[in-house]
C-alpha positions as CSV (number, residue, x, y, z in Angstrom):
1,X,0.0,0.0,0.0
2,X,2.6,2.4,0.7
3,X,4.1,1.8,-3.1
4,X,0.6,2.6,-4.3
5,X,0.3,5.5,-2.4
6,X,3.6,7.1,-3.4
7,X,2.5,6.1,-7.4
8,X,-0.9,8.0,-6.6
9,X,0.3,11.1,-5.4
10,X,2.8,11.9,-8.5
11,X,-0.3,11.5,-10.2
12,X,-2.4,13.9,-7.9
13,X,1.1,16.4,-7.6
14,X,1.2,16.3,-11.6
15,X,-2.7,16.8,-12.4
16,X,-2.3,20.2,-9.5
17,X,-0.2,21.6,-11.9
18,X,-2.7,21.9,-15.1
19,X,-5.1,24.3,-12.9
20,X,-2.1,26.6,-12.6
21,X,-1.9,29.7,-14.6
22,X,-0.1,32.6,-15.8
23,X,2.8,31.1,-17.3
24,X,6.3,32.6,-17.8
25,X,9.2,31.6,-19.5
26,X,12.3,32.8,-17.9
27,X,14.7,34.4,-20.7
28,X,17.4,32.3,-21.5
29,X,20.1,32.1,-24.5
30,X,18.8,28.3,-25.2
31,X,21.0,26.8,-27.6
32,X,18.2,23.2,-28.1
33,X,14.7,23.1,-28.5
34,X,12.1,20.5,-28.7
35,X,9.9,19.8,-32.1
36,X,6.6,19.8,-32.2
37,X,5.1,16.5,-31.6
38,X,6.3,13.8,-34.1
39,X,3.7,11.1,-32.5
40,X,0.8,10.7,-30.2
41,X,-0.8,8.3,-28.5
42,X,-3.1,7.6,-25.4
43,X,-3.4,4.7,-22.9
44,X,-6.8,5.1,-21.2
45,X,-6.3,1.6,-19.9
46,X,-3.2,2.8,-17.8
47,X,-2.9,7.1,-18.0
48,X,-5.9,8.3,-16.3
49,X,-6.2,10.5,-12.9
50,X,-6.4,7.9,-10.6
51,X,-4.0,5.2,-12.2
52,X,-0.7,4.3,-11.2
53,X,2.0,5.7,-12.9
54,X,3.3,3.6,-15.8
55,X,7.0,3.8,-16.7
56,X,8.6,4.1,-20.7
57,X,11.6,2.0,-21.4
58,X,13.1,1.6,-25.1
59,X,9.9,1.0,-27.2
60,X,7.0,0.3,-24.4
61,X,5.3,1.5,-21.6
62,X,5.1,-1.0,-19.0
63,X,2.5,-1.0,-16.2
64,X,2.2,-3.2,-13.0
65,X,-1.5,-4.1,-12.0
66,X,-1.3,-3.7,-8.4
67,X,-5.2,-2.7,-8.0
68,X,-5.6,-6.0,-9.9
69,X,-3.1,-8.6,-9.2
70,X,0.6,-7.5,-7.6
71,X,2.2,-10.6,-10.1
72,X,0.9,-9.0,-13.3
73,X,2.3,-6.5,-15.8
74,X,0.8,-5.2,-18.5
75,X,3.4,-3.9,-21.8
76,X,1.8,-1.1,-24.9
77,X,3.4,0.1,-27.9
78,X,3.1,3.3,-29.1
79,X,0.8,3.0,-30.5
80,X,-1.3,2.2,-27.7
81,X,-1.7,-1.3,-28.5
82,X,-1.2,-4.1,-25.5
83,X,1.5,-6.4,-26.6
84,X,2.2,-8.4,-23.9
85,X,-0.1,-8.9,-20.5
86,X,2.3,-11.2,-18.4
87,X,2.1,-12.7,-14.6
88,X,5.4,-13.8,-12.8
89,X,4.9,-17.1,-11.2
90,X,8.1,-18.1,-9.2
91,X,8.5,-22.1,-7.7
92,X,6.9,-22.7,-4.5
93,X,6.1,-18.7,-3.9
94,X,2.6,-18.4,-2.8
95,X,3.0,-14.5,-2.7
96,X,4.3,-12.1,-5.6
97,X,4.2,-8.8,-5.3
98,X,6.3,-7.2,-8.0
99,X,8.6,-3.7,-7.5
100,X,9.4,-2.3,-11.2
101,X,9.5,-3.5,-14.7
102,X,11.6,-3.0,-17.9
103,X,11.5,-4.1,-21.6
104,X,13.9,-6.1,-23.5
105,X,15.3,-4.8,-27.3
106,X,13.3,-8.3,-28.4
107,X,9.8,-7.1,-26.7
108,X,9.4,-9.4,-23.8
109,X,9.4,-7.8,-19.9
110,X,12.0,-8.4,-17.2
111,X,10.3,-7.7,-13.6
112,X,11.6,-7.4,-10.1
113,X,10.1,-8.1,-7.0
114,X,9.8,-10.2,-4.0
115,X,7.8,-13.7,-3.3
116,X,6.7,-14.9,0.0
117,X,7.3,-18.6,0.0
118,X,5.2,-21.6,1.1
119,X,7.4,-21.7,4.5
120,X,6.5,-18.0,5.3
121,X,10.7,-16.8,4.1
122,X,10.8,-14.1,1.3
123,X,12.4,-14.4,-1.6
124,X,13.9,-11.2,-4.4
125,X,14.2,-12.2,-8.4
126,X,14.4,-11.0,-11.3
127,X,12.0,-12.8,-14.2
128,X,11.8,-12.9,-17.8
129,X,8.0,-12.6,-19.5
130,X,7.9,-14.1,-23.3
131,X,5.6,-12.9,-25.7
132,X,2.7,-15.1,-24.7
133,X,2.4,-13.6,-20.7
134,X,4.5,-16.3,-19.6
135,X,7.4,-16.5,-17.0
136,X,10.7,-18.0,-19.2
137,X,13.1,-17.9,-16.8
138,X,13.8,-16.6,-13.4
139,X,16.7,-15.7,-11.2
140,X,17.2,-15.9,-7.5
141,X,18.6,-12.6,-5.9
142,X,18.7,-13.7,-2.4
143,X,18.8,-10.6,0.4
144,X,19.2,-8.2,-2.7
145,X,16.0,-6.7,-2.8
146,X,15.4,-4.8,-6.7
147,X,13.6,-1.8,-6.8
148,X,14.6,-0.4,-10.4
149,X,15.3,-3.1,-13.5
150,X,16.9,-2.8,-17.0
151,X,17.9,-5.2,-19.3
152,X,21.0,-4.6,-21.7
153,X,21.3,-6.3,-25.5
154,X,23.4,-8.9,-24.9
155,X,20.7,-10.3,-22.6
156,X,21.9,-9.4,-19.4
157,X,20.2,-7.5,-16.4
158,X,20.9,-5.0,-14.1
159,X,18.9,-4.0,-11.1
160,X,19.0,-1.1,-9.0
161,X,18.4,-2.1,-5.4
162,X,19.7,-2.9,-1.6
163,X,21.1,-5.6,0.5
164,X,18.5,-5.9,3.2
165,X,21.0,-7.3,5.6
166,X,23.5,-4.6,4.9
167,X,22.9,-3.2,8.1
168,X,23.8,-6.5,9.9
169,X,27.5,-6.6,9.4
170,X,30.4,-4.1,8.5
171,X,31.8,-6.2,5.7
172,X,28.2,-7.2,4.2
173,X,27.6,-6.1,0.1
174,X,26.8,-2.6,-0.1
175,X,26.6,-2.1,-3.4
176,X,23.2,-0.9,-5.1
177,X,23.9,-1.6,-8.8
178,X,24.1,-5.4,-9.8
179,X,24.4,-7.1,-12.9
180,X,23.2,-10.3,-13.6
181,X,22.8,-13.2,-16.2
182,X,19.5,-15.6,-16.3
183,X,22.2,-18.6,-16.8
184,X,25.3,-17.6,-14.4
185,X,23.7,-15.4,-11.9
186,X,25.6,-12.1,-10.0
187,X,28.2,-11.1,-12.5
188,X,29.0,-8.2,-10.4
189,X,28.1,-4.9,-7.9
190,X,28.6,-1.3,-8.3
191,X,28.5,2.1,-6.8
192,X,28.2,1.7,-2.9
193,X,25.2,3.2,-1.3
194,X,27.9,5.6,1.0
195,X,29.4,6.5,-2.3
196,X,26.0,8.7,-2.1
197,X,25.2,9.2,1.3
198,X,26.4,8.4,4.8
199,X,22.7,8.8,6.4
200,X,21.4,6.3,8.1
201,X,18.2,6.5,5.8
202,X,20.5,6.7,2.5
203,X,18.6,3.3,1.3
204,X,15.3,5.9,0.3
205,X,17.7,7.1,-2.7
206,X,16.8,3.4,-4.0
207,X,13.9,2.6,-2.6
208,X,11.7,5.8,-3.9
209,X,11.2,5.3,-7.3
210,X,10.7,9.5,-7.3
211,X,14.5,9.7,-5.6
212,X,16.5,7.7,-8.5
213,X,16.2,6.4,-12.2
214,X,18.3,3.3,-13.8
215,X,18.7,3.5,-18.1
216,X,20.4,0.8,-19.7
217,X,22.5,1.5,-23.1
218,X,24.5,-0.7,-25.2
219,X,27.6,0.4,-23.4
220,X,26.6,1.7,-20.4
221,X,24.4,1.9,-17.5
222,X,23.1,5.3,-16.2
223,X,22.2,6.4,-13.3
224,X,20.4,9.5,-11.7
225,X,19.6,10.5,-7.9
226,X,18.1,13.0,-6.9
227,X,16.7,14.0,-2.8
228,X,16.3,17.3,-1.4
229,X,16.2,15.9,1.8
230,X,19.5,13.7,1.5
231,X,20.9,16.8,-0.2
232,X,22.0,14.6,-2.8
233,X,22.0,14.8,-6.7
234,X,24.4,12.6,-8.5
235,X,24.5,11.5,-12.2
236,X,26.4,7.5,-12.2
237,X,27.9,6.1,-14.9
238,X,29.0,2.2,-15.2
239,X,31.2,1.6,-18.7
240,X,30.1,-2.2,-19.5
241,X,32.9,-2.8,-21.2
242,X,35.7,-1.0,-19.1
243,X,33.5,-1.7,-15.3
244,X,34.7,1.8,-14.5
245,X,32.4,3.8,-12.5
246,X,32.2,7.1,-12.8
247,X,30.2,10.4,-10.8
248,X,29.5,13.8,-11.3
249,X,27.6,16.4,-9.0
250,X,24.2,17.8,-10.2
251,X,23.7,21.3,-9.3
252,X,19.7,22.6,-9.5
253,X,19.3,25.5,-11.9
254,X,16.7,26.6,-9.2
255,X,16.3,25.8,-5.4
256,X,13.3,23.6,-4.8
257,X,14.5,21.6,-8.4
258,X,13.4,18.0,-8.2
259,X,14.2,15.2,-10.7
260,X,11.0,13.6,-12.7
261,X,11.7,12.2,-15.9
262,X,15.3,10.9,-17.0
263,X,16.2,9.9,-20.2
264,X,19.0,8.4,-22.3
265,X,18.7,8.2,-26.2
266,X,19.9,5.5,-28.6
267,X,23.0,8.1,-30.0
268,X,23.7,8.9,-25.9
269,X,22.0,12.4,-25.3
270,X,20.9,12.2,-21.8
271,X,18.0,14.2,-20.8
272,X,16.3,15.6,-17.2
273,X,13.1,16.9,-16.4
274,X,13.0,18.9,-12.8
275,X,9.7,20.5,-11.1
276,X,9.5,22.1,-8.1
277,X,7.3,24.4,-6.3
278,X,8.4,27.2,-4.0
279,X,6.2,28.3,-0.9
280,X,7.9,31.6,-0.8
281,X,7.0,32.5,-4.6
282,X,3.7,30.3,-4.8
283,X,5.0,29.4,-7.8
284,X,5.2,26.0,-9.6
285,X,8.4,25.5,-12.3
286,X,8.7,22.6,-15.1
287,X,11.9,22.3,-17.3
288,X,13.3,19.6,-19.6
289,X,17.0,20.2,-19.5
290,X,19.8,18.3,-21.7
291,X,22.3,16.7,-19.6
292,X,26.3,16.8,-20.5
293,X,29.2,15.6,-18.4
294,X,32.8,15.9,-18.9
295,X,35.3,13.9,-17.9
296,X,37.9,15.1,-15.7
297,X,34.9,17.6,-14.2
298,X,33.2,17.5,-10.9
299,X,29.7,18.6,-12.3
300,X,27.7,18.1,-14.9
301,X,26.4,21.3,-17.0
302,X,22.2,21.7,-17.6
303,X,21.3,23.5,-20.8
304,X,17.9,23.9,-20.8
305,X,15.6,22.9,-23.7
306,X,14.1,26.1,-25.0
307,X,9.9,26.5,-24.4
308,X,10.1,24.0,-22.1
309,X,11.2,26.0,-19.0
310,X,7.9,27.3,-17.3
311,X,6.8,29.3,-14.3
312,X,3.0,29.3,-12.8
313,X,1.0,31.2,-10.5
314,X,-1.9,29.6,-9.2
315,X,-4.5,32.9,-8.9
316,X,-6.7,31.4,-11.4
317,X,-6.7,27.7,-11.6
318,X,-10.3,28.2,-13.7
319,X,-8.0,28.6,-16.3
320,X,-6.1,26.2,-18.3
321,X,-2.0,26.2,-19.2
322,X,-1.6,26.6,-23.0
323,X,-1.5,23.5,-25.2
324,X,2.0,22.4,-25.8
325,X,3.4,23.2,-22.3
326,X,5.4,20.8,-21.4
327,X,4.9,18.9,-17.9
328,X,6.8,16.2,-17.6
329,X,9.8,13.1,-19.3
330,X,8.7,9.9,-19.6
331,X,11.8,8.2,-21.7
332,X,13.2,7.6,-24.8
333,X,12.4,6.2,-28.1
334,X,15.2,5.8,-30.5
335,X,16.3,9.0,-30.8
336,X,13.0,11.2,-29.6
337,X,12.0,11.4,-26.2
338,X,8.7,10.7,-25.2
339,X,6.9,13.7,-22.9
340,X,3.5,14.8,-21.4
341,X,2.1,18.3,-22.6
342,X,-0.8,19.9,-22.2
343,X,-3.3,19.9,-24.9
344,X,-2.6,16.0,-25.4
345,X,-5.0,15.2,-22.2
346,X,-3.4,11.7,-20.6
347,X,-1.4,11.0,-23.6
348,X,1.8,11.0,-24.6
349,X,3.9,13.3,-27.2
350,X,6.9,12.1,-29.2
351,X,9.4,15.0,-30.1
352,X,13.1,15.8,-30.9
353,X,15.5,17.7,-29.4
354,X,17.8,19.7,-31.8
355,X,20.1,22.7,-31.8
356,X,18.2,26.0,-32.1
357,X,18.3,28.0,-35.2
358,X,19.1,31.5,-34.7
359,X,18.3,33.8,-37.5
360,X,21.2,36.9,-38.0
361,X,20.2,40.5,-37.2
């Protein structure tokens, strides 16, 4: 219930923000902008103001039926079109209750979650749904409990998650990144959970799905965290090939910035969306912001996307932002992302991101 709560209130917090008006765009030289929409589509079935926020990865949006059954996931297109509606049955588990959800290049789902067994223990894994709903193959994560999954092209996995026991011992696995293979297992653990934080509450940069984001690319793994209240915002890298791990600051182009939308196209742009609301202004802030870090550099540099950097003022809410103003990142597709404006209702837009024109005097 407490996952279901948290999905339901980014839906509430998001749908606040289309009663707001009297826009503003702060004035900025913005060197990228963001096309008019290239694609539409809607999902009544899973976009609505009281569903549970689905999540876009590669080509899909993926949605777990927890109202319905806490085993089953449901995959779209974009067209809109359900491709796959799959239920994770695990050996012996008379429980599953599932935590997050990705898509393969080939179409099929990878889910994470956790299953109470027929002996009252609990069980993590990581399974694989084929295109016909069913579970293919599964694999046993022991005290590693996923919260976030991917899966790379070379059929591997990687989870974003914690060692529930981690608190137990000094020398116990700390590590919050894992990769893994259905037929060998752990193949390895990244990025410690202190190279983050040192709170003793650090494990809610994993565990809140609104506090962290996992892409998988065909050479690397990306990761973003992001908690006012673990001062924290940190943009990971893993190189799959070289296992090197690197990190770079994030700093907020404005105070009360929070990550919610991260995204990592097929030619490596990497994208942020931040909102934020400030008491003192009673004002309510959306950007999309293009993502570059150097190496050799502390922090990462934010360029935001020109038109997509907003202020409101809530006077009026009777009225309506203007169609086209953006709200929010969902992913990638290829090379476009995939976004929520207003004027598309509970659908979603596909645009690109290109350099700005700017015409001579």
């Amino acid at each position: 219930m407490v996952i279901l709560g948290r999905l339901r209130h980014a839906v509430f917090t998001l749908a606040l923000t289309i009663c707001l008006s009297e826009i503003a765009q702060p004035q900025e030289d913005n060197a990228f902008s963001l096309s008019p929409a290239t694609h539409t589509s809607f999902y009544p079935e899973v976009m609505c103001a009281h569903c549970i926020v689905p999540t876009w990865d590669r080509h899909y949006l993926l949605h777990l039926e927890i109202d319905k059954d806490p085993s089953l996931v449901t995959m779209y297109d974009r067209d809109g079109k359900k491709v796959v509606e799959g239920r994770v049955t695990v050996q012996g588990a008379s429980r599953i209750s599932l935590r997050a959800a990705g898509a393969t290049q080939g179409g099929r789902i990878v889910a994470a979650g956790g299953a109470t067994m027929a002996d009252g223990s609990n069980q993590h894994f990581i399974a694989e749904i084929g295109a016909t709903g069913h579970t293919v193959q599964v694999i046993q994560l022991g005290d590693f409990s996923p919260q976030q999954v991917c899966a790379a092209s070379d059929g591997t996995v990687w989870a974003l998650g914690y060692n529930r026991r981690s608190n137990d011992s000094a020398e116990a696995d700390t590590n919050i990144l894992r990769h893994y293979d259905f037929a060998n297992g752990l193949l390895g653990g990244y990025v410690s959970l202190r190279s983050l934080s040192a709170a003793r509450d650090a494990v809610l940069l994993v565990e809140s799905a609104h506090e962290s984001s996992l892409r998988c690319e065909k050479d690397r793994v990306s990761l973003l965290f992001w908690s006012a209240s673990h001062s924290v915002a940190q943009y990971v890298v893993v190189n799959t090939y070289s296992q090197e791990v690197a990190h770079w600051r994030v700093i907020a182009p404005f105070a009360e910035a929070k990550a919610n939308g991260f995204a990592v196209t097929d030619d490596g742009e990497v994208f942020v969306s931040l909102t934020g609301w400030s008491d003192s202004e009673s004002t309510m802030r959306h950007g999309l912001y293009k993502l570059q870090a150097t190496p050799g550099k502390a922090a990462v540099t934010l360029i935001p996307v020109g038109g997509t950097v907003t202020a409101f003022k809530c006077h009026d809410c009777g009225h309506a932002l203007p169609d086209g103003t953006f709200l929010g990142l969902y992913g990638a597709d290829g090379d476009e992302l995939v976004v929520r404006r207003t004027g598309d209702g509970w659908g979603l837009a596909w645009a690109k991101v290109s350099m700005s024109v700017s015409c001579p005097d």
